[in-house]
PDBQT receptor file of N, H, CA, C and O in Angstrom, charges set to zero:
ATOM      1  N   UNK A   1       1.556 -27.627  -3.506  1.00  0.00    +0.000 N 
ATOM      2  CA  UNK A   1       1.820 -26.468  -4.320  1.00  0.00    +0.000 C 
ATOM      3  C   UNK A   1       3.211 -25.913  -4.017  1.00  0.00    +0.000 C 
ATOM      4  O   UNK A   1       3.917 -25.557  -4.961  1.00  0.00    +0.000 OA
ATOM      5  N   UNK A   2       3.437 -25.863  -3.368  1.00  0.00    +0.000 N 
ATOM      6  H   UNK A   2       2.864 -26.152  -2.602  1.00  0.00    +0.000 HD
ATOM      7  CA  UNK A   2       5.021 -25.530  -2.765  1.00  0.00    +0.000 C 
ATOM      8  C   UNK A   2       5.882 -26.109  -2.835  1.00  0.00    +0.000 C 
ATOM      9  O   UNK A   2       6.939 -25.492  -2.699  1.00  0.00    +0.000 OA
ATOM     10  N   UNK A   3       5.950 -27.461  -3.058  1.00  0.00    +0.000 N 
ATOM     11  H   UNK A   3       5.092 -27.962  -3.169  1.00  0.00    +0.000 HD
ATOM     12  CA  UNK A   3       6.915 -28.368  -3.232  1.00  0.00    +0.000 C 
ATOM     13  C   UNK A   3       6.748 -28.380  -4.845  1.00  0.00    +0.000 C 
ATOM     14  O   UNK A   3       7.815 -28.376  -5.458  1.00  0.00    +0.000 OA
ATOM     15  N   UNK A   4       5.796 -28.392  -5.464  1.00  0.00    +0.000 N 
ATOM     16  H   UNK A   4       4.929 -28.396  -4.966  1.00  0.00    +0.000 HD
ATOM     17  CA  UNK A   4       5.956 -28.032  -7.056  1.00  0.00    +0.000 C 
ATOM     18  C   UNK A   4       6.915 -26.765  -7.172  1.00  0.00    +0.000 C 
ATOM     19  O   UNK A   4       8.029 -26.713  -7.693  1.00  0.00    +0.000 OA
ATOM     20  N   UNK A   5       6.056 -25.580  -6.436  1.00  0.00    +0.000 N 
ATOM     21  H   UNK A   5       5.151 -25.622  -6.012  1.00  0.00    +0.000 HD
ATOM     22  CA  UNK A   5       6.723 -24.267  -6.714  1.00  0.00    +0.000 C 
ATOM     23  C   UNK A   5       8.619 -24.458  -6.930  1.00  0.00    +0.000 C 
ATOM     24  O   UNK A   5       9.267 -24.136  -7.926  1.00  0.00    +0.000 OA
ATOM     25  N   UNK A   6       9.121 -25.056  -5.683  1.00  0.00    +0.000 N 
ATOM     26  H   UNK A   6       8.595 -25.318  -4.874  1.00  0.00    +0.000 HD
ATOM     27  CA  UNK A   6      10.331 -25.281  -5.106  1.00  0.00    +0.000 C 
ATOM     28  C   UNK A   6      11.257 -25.958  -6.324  1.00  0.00    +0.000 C 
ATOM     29  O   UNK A   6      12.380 -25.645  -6.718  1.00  0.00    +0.000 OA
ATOM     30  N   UNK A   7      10.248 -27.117  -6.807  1.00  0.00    +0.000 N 
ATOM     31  H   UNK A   7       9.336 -27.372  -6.487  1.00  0.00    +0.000 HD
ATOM     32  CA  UNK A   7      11.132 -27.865  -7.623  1.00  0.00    +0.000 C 
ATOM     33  C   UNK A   7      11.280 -27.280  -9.213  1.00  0.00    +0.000 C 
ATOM     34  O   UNK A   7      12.025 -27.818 -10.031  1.00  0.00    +0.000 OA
ATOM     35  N   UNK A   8      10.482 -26.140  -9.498  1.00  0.00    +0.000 N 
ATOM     36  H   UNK A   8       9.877 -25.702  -8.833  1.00  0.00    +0.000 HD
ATOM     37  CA  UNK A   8      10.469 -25.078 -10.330  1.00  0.00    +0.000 C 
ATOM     38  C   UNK A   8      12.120 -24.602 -10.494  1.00  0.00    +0.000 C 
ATOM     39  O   UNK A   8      13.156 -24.862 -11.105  1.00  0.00    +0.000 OA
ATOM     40  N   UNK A   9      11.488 -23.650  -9.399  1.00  0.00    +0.000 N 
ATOM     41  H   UNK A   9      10.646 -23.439  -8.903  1.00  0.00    +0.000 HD
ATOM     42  CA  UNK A   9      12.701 -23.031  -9.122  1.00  0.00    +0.000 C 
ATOM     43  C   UNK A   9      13.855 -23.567  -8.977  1.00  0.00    +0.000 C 
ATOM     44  O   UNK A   9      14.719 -22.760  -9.317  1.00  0.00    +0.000 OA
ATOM     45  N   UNK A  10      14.524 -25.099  -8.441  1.00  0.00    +0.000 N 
ATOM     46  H   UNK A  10      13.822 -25.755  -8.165  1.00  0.00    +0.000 HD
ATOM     47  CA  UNK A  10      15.620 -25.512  -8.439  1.00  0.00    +0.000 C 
ATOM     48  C   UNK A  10      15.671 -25.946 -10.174  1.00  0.00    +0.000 C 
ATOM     49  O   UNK A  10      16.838 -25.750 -10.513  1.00  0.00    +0.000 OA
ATOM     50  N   UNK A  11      15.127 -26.288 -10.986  1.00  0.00    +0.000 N 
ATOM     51  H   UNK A  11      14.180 -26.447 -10.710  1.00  0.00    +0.000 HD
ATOM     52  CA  UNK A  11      14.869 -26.874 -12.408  1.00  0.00    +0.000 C 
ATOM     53  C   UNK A  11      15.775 -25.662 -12.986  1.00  0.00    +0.000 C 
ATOM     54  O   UNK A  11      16.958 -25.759 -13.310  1.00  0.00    +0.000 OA
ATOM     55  N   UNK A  12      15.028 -24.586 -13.043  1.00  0.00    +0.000 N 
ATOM     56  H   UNK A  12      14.067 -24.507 -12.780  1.00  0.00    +0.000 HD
ATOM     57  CA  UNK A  12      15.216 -23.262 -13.748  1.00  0.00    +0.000 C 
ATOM     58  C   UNK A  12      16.329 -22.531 -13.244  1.00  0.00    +0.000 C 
ATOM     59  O   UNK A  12      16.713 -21.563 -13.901  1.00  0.00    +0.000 OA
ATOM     60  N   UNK A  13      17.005 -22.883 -12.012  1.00  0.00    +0.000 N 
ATOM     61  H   UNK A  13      16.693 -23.669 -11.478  1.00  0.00    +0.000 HD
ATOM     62  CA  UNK A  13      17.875 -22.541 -11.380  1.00  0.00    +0.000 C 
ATOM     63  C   UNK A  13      17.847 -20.957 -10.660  1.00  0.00    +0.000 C 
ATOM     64  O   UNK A  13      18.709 -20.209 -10.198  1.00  0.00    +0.000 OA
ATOM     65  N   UNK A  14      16.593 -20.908 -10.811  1.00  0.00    +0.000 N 
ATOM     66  H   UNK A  14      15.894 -21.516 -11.186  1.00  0.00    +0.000 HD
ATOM     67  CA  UNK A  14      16.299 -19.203 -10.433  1.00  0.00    +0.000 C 
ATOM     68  C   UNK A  14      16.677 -18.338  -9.126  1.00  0.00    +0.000 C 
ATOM     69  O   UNK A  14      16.812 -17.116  -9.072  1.00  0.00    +0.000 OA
ATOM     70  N   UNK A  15      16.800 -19.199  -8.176  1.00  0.00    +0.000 N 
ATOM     71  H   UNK A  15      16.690 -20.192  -8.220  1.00  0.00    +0.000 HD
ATOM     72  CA  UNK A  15      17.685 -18.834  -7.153  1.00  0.00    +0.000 C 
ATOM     73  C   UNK A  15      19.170 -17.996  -7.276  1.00  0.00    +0.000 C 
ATOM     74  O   UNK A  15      19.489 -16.854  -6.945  1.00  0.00    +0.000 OA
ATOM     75  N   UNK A  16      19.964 -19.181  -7.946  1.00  0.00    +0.000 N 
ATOM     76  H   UNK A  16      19.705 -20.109  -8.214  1.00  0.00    +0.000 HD
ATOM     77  CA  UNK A  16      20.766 -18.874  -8.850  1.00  0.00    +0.000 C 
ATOM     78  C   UNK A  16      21.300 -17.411  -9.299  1.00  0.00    +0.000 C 
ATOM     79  O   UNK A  16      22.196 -16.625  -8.993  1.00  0.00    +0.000 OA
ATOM     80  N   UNK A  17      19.944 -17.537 -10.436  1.00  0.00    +0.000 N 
ATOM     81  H   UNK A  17      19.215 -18.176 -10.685  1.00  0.00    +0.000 HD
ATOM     82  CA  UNK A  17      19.707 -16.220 -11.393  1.00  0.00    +0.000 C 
ATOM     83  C   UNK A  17      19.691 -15.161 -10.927  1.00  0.00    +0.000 C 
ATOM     84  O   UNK A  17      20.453 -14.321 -11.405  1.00  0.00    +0.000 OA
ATOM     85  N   UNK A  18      18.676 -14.747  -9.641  1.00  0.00    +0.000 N 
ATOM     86  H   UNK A  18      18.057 -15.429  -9.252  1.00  0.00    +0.000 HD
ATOM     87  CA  UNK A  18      18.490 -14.212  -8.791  1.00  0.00    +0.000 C 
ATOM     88  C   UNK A  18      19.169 -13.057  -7.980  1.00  0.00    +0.000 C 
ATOM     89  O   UNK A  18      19.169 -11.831  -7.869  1.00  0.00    +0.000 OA
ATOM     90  N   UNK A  19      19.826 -14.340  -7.414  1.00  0.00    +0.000 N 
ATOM     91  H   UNK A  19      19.827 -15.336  -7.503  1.00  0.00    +0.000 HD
ATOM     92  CA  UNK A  19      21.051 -13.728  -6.618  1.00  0.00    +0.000 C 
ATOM     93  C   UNK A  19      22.147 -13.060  -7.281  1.00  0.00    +0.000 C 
ATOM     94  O   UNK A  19      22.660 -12.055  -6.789  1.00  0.00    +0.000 OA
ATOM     95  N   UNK A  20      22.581 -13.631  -8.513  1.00  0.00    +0.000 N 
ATOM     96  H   UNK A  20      22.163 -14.447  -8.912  1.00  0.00    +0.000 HD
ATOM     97  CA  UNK A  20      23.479 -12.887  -9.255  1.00  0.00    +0.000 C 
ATOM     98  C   UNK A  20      23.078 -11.188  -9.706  1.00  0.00    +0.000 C 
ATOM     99  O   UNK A  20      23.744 -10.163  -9.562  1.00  0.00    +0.000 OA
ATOM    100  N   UNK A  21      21.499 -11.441 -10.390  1.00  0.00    +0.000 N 
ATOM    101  H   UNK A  21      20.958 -12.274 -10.507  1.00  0.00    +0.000 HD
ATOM    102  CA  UNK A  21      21.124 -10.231 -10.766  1.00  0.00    +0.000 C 
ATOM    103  C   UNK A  21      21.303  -9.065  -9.780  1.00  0.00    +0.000 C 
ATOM    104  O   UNK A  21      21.635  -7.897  -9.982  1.00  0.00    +0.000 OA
ATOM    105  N   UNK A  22      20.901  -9.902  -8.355  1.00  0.00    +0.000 N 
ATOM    106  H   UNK A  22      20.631 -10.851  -8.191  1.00  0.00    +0.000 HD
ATOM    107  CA  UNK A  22      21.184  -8.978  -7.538  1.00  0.00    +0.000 C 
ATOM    108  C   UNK A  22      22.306  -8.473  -6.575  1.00  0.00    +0.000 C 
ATOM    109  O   UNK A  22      22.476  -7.626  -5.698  1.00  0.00    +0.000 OA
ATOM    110  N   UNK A  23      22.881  -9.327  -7.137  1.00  0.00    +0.000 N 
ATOM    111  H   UNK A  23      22.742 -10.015  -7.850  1.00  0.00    +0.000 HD
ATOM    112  CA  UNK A  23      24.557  -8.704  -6.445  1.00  0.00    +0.000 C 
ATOM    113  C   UNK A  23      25.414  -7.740  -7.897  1.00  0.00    +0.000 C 
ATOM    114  O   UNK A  23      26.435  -7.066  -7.766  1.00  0.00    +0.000 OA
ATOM    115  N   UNK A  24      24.794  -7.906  -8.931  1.00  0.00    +0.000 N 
ATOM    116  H   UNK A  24      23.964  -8.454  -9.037  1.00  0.00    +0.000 HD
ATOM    117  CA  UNK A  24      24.974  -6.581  -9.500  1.00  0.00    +0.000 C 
ATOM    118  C   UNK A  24      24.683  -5.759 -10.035  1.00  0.00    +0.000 C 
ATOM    119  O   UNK A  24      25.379  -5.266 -10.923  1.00  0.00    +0.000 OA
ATOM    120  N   UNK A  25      23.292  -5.224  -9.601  1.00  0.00    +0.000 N 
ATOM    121  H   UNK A  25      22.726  -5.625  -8.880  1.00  0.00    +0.000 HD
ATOM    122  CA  UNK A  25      22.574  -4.681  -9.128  1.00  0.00    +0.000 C 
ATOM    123  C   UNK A  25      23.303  -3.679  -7.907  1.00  0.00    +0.000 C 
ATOM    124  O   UNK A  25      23.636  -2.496  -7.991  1.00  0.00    +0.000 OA
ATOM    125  N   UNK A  26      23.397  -4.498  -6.916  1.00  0.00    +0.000 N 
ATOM    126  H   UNK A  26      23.127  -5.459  -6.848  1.00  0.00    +0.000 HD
ATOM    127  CA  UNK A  26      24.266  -4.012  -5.488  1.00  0.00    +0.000 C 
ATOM    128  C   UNK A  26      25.502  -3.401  -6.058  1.00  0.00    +0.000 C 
ATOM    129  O   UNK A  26      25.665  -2.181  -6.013  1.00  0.00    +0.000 OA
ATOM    130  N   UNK A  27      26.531  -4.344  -6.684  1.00  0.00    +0.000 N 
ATOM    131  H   UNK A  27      26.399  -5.335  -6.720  1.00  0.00    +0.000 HD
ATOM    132  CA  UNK A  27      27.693  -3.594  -7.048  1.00  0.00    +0.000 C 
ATOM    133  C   UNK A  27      27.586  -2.310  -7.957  1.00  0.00    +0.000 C 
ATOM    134  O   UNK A  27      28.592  -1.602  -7.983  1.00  0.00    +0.000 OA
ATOM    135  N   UNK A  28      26.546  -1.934  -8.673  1.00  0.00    +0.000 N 
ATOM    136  H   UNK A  28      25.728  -2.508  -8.652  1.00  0.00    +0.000 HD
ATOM    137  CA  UNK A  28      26.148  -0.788  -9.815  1.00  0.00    +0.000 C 
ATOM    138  C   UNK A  28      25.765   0.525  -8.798  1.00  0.00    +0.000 C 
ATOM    139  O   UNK A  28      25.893   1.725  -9.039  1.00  0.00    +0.000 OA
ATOM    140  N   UNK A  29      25.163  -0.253  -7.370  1.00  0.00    +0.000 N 
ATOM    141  H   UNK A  29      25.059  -1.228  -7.174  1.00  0.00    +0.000 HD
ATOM    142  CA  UNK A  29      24.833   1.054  -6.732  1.00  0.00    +0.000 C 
ATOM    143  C   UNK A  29      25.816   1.526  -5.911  1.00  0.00    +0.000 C 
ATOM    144  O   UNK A  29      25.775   2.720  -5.617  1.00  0.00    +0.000 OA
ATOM    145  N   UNK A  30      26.562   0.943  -5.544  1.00  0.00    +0.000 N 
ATOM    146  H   UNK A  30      26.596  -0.028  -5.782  1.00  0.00    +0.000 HD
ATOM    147  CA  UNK A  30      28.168   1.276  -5.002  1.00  0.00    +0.000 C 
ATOM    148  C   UNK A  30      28.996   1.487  -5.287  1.00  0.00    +0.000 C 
ATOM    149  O   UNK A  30      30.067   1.675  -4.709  1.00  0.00    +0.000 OA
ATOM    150  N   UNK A  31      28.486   1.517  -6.902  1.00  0.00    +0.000 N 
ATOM    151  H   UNK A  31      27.616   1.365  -7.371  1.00  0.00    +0.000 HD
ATOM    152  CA  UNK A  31      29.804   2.730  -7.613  1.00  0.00    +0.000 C 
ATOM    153  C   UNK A  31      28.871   4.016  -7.844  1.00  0.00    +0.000 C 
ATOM    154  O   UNK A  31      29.500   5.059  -8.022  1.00  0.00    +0.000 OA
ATOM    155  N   UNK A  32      27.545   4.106  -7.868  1.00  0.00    +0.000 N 
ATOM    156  H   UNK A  32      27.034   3.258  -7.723  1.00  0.00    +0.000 HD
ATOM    157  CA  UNK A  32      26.807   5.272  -8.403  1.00  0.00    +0.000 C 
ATOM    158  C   UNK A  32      26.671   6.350  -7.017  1.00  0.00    +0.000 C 
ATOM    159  O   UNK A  32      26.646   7.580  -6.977  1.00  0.00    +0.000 OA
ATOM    160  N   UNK A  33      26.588   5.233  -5.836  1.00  0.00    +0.000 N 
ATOM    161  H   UNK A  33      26.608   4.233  -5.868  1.00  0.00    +0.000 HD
ATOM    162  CA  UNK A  33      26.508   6.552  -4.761  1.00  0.00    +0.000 C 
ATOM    163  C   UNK A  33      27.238   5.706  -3.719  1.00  0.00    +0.000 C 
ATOM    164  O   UNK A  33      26.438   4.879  -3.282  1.00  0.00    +0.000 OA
ATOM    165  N   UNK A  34      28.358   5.591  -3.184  1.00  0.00    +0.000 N 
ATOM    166  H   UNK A  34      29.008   6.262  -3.539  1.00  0.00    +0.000 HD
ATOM    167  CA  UNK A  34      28.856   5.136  -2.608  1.00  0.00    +0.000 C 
ATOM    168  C   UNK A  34      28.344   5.846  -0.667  1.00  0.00    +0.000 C 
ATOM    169  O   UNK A  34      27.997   5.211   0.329  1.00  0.00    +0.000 OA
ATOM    170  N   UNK A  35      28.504   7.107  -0.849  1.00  0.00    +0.000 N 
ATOM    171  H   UNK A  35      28.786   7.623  -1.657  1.00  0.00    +0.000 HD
ATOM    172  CA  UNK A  35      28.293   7.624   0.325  1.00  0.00    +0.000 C 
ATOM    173  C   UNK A  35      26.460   7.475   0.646  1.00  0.00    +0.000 C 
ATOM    174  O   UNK A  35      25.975   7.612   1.769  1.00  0.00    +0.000 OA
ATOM    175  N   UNK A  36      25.782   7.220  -0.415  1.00  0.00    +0.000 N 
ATOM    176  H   UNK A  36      26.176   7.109  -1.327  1.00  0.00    +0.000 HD
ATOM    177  CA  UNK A  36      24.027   7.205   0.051  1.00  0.00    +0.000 C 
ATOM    178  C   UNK A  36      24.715   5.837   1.095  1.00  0.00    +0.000 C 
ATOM    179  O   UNK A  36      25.048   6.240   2.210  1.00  0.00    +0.000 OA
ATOM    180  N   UNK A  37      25.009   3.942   0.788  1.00  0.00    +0.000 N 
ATOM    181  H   UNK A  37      24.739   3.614  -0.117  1.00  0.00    +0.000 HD
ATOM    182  CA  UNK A  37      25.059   3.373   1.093  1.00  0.00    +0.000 C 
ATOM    183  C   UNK A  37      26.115   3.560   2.170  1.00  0.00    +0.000 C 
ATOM    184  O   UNK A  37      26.415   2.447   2.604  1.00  0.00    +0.000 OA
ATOM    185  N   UNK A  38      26.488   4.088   2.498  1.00  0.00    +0.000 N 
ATOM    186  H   UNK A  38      26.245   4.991   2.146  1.00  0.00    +0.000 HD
ATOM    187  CA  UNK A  38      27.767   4.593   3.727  1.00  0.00    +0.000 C 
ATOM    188  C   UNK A  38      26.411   5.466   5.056  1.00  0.00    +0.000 C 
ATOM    189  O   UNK A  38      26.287   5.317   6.272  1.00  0.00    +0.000 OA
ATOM    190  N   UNK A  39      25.891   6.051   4.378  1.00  0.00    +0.000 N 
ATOM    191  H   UNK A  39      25.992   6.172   3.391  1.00  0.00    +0.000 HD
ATOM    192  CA  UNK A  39      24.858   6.627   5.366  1.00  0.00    +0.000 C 
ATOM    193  C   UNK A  39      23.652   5.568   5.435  1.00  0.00    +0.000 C 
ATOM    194  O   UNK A  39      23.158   5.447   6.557  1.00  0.00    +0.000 OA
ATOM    195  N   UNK A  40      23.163   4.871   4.526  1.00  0.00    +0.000 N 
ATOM    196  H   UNK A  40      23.564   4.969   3.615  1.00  0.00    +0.000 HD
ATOM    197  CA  UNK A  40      22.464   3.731   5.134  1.00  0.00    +0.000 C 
ATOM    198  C   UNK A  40      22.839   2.748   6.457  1.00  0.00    +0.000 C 
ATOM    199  O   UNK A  40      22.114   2.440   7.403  1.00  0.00    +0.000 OA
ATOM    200  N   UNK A  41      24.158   2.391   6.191  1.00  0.00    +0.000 N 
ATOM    201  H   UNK A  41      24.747   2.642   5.422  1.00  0.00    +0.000 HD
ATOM    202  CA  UNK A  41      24.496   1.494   7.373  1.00  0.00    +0.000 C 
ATOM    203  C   UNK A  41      24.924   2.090   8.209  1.00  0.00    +0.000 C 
ATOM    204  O   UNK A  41      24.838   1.264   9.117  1.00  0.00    +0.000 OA
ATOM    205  N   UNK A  42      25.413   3.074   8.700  1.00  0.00    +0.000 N 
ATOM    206  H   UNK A  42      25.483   3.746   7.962  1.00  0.00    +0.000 HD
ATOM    207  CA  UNK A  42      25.156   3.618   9.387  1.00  0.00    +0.000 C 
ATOM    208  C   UNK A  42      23.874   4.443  10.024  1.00  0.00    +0.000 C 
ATOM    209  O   UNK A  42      23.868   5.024  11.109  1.00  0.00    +0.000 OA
ATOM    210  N   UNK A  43      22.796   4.347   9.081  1.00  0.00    +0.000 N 
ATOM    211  H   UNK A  43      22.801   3.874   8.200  1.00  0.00    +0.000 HD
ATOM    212  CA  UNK A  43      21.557   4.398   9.822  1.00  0.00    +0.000 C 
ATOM    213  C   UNK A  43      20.913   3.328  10.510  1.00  0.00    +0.000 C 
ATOM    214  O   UNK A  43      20.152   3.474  11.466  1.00  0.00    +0.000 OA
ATOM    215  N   UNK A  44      21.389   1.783   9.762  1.00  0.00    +0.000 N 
ATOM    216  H   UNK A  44      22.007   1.664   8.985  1.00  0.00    +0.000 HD
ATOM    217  CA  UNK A  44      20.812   0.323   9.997  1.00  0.00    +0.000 C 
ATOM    218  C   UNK A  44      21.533   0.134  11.377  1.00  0.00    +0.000 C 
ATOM    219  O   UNK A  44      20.791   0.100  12.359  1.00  0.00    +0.000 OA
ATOM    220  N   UNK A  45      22.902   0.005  11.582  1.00  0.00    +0.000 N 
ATOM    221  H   UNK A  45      23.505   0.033  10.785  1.00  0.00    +0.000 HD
ATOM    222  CA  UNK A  45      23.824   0.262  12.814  1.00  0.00    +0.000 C 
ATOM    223  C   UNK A  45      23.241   1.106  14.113  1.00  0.00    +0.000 C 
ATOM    224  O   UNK A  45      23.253   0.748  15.291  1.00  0.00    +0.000 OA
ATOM    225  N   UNK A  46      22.798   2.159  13.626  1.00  0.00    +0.000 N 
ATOM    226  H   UNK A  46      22.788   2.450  12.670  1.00  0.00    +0.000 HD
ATOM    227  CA  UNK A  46      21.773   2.864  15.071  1.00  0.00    +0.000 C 
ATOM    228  C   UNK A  46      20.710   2.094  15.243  1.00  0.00    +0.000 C 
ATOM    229  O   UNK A  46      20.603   1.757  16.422  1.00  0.00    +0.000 OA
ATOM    230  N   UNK A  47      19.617   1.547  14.335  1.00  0.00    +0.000 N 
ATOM    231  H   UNK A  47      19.705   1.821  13.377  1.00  0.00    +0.000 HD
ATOM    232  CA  UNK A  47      18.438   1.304  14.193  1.00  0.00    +0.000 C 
ATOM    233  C   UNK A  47      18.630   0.373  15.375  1.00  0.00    +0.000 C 
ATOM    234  O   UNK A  47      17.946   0.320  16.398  1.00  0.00    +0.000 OA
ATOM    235  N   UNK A  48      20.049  -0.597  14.930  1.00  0.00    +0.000 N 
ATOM    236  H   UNK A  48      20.605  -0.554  14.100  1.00  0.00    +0.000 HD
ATOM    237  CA  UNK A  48      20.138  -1.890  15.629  1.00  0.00    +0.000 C 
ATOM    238  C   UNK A  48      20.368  -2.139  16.820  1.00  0.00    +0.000 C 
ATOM    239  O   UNK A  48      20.040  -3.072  17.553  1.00  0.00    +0.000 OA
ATOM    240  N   UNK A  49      21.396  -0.562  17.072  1.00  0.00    +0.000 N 
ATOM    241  H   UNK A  49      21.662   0.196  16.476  1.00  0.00    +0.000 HD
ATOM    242  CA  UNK A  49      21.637  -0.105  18.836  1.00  0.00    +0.000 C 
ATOM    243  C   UNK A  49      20.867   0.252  19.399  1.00  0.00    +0.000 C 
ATOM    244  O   UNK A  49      21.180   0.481  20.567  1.00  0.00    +0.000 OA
ATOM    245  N   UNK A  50      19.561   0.508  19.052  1.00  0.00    +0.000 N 
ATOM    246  H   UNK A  50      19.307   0.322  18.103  1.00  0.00    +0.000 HD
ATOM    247  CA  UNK A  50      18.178   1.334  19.453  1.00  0.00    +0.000 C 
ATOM    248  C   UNK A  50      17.644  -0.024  20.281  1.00  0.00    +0.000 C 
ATOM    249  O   UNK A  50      17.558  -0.324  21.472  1.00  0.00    +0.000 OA
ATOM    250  N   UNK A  51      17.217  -0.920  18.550  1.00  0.00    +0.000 N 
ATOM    251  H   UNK A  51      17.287  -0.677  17.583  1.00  0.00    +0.000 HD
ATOM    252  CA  UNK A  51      16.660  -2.163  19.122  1.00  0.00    +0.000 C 
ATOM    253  C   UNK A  51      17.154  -2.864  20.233  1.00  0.00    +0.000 C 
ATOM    254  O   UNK A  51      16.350  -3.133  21.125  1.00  0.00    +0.000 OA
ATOM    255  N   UNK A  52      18.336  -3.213  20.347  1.00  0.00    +0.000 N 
ATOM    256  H   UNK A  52      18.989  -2.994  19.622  1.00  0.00    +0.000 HD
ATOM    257  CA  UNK A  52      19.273  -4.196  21.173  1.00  0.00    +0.000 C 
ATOM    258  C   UNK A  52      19.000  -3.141  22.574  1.00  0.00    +0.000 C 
ATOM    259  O   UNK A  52      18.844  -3.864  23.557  1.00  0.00    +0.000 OA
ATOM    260  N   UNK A  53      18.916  -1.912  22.880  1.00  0.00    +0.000 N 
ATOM    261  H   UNK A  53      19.043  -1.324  22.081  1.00  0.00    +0.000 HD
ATOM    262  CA  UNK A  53      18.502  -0.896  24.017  1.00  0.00    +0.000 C 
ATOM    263  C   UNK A  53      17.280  -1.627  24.698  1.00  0.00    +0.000 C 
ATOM    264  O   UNK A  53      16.984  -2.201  25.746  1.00  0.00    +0.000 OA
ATOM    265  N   UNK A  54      16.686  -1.222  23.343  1.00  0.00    +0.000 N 
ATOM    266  H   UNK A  54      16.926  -0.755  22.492  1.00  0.00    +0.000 HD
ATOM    267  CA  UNK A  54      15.079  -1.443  24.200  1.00  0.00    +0.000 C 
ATOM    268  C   UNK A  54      15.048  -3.259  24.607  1.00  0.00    +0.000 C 
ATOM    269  O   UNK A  54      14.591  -3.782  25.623  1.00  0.00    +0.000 OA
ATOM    270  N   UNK A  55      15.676  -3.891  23.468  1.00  0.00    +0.000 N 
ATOM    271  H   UNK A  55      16.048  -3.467  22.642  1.00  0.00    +0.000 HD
ATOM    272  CA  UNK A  55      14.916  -5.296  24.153  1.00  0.00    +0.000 C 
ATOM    273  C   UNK A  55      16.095  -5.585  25.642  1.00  0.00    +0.000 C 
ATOM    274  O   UNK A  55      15.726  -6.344  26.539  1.00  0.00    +0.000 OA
ATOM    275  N   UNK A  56      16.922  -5.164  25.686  1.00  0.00    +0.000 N 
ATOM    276  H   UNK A  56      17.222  -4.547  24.958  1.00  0.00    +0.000 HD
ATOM    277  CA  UNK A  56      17.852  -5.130  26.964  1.00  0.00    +0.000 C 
ATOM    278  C   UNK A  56      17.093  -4.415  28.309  1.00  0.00    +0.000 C 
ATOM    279  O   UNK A  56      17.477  -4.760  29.427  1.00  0.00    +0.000 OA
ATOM    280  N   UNK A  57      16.066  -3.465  28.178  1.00  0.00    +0.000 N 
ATOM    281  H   UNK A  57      15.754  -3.185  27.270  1.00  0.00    +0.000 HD
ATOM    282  CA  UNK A  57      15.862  -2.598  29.047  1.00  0.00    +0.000 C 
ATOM    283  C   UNK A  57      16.815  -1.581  30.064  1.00  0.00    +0.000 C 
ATOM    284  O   UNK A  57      16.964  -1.672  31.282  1.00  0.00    +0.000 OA
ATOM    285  N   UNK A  58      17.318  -0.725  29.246  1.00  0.00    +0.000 N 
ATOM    286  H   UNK A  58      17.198  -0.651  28.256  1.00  0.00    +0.000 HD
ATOM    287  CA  UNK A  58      18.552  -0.256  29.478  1.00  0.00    +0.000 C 
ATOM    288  C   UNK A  58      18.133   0.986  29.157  1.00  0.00    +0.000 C 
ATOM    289  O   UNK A  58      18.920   1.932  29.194  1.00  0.00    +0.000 OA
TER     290      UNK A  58
């Protein structure tokens, strides 16, 4: 079933499709709120210094 699924998707090229839709998608929201996504990564950036803390034991 998965190897059907797979060869679907390479046929139809939907990967492809996909990714495009969603890179502009991405670019539409980085002109609509530039600073929401400026405070996201900088929330993802702590999240990540948090994580990298704890699995360090520090």
């Amino acid at each position: 079933m998965a190897l059907a699924d797979l060869d679907c998707k390479g046929r139809v090229g939907l990967i492809e499709k996909w990714g495009g839709v969603e890179a502009g998608m991405q670019r539409e929201a980085m002109k609509r709120d530039p600073e929401k996504l400026i405070q996201l990564k900088a929330f993802q950036e702590s999240q990540l210094r948090n994580a990298r803390k704890a699995l360090s034991g520090s």
